[in-house]
C-alpha positions as CSV (number, residue, x, y, z in Angstrom):
1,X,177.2,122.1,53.0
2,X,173.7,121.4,52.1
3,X,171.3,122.4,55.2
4,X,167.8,121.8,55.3
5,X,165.8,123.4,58.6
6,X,162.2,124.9,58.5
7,X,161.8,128.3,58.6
8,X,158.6,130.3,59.4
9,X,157.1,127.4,58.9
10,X,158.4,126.8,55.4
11,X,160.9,124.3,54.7
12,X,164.6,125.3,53.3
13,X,167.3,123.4,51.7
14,X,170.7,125.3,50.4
15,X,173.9,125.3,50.4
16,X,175.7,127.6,53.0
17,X,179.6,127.3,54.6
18,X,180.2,125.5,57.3
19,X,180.7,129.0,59.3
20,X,177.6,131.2,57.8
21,X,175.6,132.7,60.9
22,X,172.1,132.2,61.4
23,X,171.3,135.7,61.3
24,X,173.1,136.2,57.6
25,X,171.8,133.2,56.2
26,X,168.1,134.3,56.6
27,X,168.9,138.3,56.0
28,X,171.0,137.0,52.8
29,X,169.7,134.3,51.6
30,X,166.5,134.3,52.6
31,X,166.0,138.1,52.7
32,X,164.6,137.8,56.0
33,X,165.8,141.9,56.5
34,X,164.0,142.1,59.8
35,X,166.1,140.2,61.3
36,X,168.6,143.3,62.4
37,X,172.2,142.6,63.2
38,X,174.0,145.1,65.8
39,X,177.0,144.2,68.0
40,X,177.5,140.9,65.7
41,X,179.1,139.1,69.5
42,X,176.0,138.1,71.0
43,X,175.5,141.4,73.1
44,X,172.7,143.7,71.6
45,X,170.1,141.0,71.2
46,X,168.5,143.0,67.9
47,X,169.1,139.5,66.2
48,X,166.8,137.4,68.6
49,X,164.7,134.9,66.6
50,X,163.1,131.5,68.1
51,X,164.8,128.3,67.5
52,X,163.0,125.3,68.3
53,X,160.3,128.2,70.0
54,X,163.0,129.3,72.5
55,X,165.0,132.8,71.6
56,X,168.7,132.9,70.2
57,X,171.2,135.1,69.0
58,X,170.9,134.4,65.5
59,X,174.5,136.5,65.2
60,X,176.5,134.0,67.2
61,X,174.7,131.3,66.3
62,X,175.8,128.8,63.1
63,X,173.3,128.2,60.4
64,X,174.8,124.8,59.6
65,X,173.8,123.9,63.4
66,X,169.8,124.5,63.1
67,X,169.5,121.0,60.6
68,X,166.7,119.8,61.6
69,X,165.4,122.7,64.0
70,X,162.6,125.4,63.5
71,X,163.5,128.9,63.3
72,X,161.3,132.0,63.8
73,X,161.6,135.4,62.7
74,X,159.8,138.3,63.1
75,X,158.2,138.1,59.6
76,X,157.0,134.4,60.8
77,X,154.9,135.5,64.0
78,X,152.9,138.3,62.1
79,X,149.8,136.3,63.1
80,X,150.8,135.4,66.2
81,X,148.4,136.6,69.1
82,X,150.6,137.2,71.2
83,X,153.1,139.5,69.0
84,X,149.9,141.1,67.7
85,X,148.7,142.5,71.7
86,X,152.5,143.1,72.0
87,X,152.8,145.2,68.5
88,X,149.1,147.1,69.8
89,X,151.0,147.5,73.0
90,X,154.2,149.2,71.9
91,X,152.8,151.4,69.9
92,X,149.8,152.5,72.3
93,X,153.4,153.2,75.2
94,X,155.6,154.7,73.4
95,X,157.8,151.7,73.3
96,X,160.1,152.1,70.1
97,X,161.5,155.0,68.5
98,X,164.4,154.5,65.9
99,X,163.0,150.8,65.9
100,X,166.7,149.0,65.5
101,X,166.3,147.0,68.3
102,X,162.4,146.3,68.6
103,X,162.3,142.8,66.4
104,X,164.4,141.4,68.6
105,X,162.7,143.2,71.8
106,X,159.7,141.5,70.8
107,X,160.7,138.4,70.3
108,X,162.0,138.4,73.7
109,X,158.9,140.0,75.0
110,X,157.4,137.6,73.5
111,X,158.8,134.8,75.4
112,X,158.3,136.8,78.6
113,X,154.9,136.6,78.1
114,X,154.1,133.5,77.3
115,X,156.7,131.8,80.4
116,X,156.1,134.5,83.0
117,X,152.3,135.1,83.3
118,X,152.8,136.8,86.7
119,X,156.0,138.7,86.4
120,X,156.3,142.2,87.6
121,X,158.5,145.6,86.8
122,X,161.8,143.9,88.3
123,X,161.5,140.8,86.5
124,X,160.2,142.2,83.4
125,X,163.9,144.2,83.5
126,X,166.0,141.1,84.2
127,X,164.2,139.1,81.5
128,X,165.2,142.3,78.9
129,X,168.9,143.0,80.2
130,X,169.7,141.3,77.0
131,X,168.6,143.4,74.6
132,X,169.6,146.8,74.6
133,X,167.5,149.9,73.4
134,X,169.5,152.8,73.0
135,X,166.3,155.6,72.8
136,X,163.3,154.5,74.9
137,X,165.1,154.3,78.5
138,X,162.6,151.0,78.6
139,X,160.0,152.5,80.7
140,X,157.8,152.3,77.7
141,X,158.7,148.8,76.6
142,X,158.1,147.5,80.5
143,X,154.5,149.1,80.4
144,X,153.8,147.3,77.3
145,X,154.8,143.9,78.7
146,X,152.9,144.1,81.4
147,X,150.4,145.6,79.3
148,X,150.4,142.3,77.6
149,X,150.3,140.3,80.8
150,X,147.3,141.9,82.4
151,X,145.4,141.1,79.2
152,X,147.5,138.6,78.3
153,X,145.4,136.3,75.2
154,X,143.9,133.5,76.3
155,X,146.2,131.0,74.8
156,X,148.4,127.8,76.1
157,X,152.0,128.2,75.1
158,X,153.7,125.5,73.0
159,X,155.9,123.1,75.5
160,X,159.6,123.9,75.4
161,X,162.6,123.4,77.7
162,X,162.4,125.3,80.9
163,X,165.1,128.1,81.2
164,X,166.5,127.7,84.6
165,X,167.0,131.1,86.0
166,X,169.6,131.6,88.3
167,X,168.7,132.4,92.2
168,X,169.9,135.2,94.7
169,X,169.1,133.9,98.6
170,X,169.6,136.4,101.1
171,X,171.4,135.9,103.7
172,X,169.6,135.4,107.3
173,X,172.0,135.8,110.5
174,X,169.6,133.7,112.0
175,X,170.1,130.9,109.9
176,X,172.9,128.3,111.4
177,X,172.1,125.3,109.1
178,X,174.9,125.8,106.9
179,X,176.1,122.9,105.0
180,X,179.3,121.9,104.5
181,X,179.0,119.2,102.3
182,X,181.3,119.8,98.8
183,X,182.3,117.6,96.3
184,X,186.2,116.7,96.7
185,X,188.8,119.3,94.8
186,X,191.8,118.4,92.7
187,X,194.9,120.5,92.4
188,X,193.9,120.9,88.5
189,X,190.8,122.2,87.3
190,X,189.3,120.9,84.0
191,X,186.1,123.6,84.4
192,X,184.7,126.1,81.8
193,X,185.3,129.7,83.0
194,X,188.0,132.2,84.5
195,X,191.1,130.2,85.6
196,X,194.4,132.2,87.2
197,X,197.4,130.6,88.3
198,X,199.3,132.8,91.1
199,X,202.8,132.5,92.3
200,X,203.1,133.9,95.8
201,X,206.7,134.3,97.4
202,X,205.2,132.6,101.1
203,X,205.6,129.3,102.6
204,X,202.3,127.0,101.7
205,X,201.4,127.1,105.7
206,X,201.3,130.5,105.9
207,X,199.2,131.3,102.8
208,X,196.6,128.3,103.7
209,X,196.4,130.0,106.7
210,X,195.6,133.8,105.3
211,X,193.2,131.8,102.8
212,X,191.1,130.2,106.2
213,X,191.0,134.3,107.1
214,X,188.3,136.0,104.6
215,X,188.7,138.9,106.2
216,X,192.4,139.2,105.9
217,X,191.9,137.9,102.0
218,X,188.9,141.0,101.8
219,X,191.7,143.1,102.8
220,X,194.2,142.4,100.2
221,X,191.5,143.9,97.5
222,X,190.7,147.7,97.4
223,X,186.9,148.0,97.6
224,X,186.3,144.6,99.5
225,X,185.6,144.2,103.3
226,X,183.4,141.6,105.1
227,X,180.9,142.9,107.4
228,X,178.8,139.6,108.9
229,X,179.9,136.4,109.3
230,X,178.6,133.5,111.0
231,X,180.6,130.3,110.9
232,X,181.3,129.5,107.5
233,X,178.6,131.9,106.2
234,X,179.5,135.5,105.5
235,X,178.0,138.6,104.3
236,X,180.6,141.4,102.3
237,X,180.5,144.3,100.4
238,X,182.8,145.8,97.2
239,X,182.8,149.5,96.4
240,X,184.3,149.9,92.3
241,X,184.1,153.4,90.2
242,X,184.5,153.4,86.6
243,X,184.8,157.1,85.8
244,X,180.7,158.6,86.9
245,X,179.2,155.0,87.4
246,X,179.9,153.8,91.2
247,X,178.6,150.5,92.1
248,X,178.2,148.9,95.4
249,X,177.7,145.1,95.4
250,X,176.5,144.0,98.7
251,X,176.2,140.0,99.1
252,X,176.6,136.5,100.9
253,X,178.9,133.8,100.4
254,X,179.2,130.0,101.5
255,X,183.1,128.9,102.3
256,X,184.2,125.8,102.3
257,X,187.7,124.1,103.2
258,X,189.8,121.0,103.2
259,X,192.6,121.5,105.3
260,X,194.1,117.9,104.3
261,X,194.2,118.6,100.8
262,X,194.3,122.4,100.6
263,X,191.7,123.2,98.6
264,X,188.4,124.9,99.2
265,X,185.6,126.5,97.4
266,X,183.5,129.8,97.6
267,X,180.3,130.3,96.8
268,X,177.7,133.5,96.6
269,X,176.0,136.3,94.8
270,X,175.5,139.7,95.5
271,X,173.4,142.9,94.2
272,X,174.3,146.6,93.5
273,X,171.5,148.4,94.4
274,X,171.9,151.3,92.4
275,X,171.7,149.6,89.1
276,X,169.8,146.1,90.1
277,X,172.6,144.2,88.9
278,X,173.0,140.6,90.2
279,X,176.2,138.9,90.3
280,X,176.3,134.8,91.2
281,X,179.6,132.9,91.0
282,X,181.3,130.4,92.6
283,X,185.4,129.9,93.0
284,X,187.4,126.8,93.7
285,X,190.8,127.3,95.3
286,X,194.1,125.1,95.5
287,X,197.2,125.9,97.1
288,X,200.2,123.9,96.0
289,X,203.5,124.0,97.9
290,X,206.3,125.0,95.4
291,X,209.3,125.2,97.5
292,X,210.5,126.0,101.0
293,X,209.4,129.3,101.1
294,X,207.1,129.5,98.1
295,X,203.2,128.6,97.0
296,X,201.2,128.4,93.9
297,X,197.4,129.3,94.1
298,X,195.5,128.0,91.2
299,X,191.9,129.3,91.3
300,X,188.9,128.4,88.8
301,X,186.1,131.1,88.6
302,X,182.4,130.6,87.1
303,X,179.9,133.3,87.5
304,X,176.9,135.0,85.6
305,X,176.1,139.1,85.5
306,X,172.8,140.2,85.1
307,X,171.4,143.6,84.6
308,X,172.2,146.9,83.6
309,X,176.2,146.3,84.2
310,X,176.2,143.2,82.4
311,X,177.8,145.1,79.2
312,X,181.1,145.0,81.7
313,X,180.9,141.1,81.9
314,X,181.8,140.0,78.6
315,X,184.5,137.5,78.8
316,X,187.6,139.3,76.9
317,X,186.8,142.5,79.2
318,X,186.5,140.1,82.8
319,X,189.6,137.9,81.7
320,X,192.1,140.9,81.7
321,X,190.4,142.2,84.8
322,X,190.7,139.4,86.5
323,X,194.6,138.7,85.8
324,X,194.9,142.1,87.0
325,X,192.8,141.7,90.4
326,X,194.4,138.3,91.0
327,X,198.0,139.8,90.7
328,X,197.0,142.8,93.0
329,X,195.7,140.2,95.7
330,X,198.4,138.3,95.0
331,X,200.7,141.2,95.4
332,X,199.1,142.7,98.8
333,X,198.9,139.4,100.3
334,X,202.7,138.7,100.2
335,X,203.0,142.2,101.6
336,X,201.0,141.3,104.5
337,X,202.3,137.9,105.6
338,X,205.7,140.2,105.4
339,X,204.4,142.2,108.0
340,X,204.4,145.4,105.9
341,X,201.4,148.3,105.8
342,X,198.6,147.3,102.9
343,X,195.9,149.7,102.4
344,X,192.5,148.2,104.6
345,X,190.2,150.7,104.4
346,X,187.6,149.7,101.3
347,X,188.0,153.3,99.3
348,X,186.2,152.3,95.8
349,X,188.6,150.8,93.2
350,X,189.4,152.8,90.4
351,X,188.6,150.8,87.5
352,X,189.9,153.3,85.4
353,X,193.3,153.2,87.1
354,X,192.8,149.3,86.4
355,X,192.1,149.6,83.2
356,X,195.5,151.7,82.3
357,X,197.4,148.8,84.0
358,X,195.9,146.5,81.5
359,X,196.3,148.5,78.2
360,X,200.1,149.1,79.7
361,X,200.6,145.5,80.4
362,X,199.1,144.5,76.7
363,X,201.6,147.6,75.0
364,X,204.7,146.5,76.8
365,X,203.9,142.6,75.6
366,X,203.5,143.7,72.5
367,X,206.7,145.7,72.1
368,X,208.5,143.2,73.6
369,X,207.3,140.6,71.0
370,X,208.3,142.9,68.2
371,X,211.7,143.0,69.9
372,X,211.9,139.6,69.7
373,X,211.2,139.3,66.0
């Protein structure tokens, strides 16, 4: 299809397919090399460029969507004041060494600049947990950021959207205004985002009852205990290990429940401390009664990962987790409105053990499919 866009300034009209990614159209047809492409799934962020003056993933994004749009690559801000104390700056801290990711690290460094005048080390970090370096350990690249930002050039930034970061509000067991207004849930959930549907051998009464109990749910899951709560506020903590990296998330959560319908919805965010990375997400519940002594659970997840550990968030990798997780509540909460033993106290998961659960589960469907053919 014929696409016409303006690039660096310059305007472009060729002919690309329909499902040609940004990043090879300008590296191959506009030999735009600086551009770099690395993980090619919107990880890495060594393909950043500015659309429209706001960074991208040029590697997930389609070339036959930017009619119309500006795009930016490294080659196009050679001038730029800003790149130019940033370029002064890396080099004067040490901030690159093999160089594959540093285009795209300074195009978002870029961006941090001219939107975060006054940020400091932490936020620096969070603003960067997109792009990955594999050399520097980033000590180098913060120090030239806020290098940059000290002496930052005296320039207004060209008007663009705002991006609307995502907030982490500590919990206060002071504070008893909790609101309990929520938007009315149906059985089905048309959402974007993680969505299990569990069968759970328990009369409907019984499981709406263990789902009004947090702690009793906490419980169900290796790793998870609550350790505040004040009315429908609480404060919990989950312990995982995948093989040397242990993580502790610590964090606070909203409930809310309608005991007519049987629905309800959670909402929080929490931190590890070790590795500063921030977890917000929010679950809607419904509990469906599917026969005298039987329930279905349907639960719709969204959530966002930043940090360090966001590498473990990508959405293949938390989809199988979370089948397994569910099935494992699922599994311990049947146990318990039996009356039989369940592990309480929160030892760490093993993700690793989780992780052979899922590559069994995946062989065994796949064997059995062959069978079948």
């Amino acid at each position: 299809m014929t696409q016409t866009l303006t690039v660096n300034g310059a305007p472009r009209a060729v002919n690309v397919p329909a499902r040609t990614h940004l990043a090879d159209f300008l590296r191959e047809d506009l030999l735009l090399t600086g551009t770099h492409i690395g993980c090619e799934h919107g990880v890495c962020g060594a393909c950043t460029v500015l659309l429209d003056g706001e960074p991208v993933r040029s590697c997930i994004t389609f070339a036959a969507t930017c009619t119309g749009r500006e795009v930016r690559t490294i080659e196009g801000l050679e001038n730029d004041q800003v790149m130019v104390a940033l370029r002064d700056a890396f080099s004067a801290e040490h901030a690159l060494q093999c160089g594959y990711c540093t285009p795209g690290m300074l195009v978002t460094a870029r961006d941090i600049v001219l939107r975060l005048p006054d940020a400091d080390d932490d936020r620096i970090r969070l603003e960067l947990a997109g792009n990955l370096c594999r050399c520097t350990g980033y000590n180098g690249i913060v120090r030239a950021i806020r290098r940059v930002l000290k002496n930052r050039p005296d320039i207004t930034p060209t008007p663009r959207h705002a991006v609307t970061m995502g907030s982490f509000p500590r919990f206060a067991p002071d504070d008893s205004a909790v609101s309990d207004a929520a938007a009315p849930l149906a059985a089905k959930f048309t959402g974007e985002g993680l969505h299990e549907k569990l069968s759970i051998a328990a009369p409907a009464d019984q499981v709406w009852a263990a789902l009004r109990d947090p702690v009793l749910i906490a419980s169900c899951l290796p790793g998870a205990s609550i350790t505040a709560r004040d009315g429908n506020r609480i404060r919990g903590e989950m312990l995982a290990a995948l093989g040397p990296i242990q993580t502790k998330f610590i964090g606070d959560a909203t409930l809310t429940y309608d005991d007519a319908a049987w629905t309800g919805r959670v909402a929080g965010s929490g931190r590890d401390g070790a590795s500063g990375t921030r977890l917000q997400a929010e679950a809607a519940f419904a509990l469906i009664e599917s026969g005298a002594a039987a329930s279905i659970l349907e639960i719709e997840v969204t959530y966002a990962l930043k940090g360090p550990l966001a590498q473990f968030g990508r959405g293949p990798i938390v989809r199988v987790f979370a089948a397994e997780l569910a099935a494992m509540v699922a599994r311990n909460l049947e146990a318990r409105l039996r009356g039989e033993k369940v592990q309480t106290e929160p030892a760490a998961m093993k993700a690793s053990s989780l992780l052979s659960q899922v590559a069994w589960r995946w062989l065994r469907d796949l064997l059995s499919r062959l069978h079948v053919r």
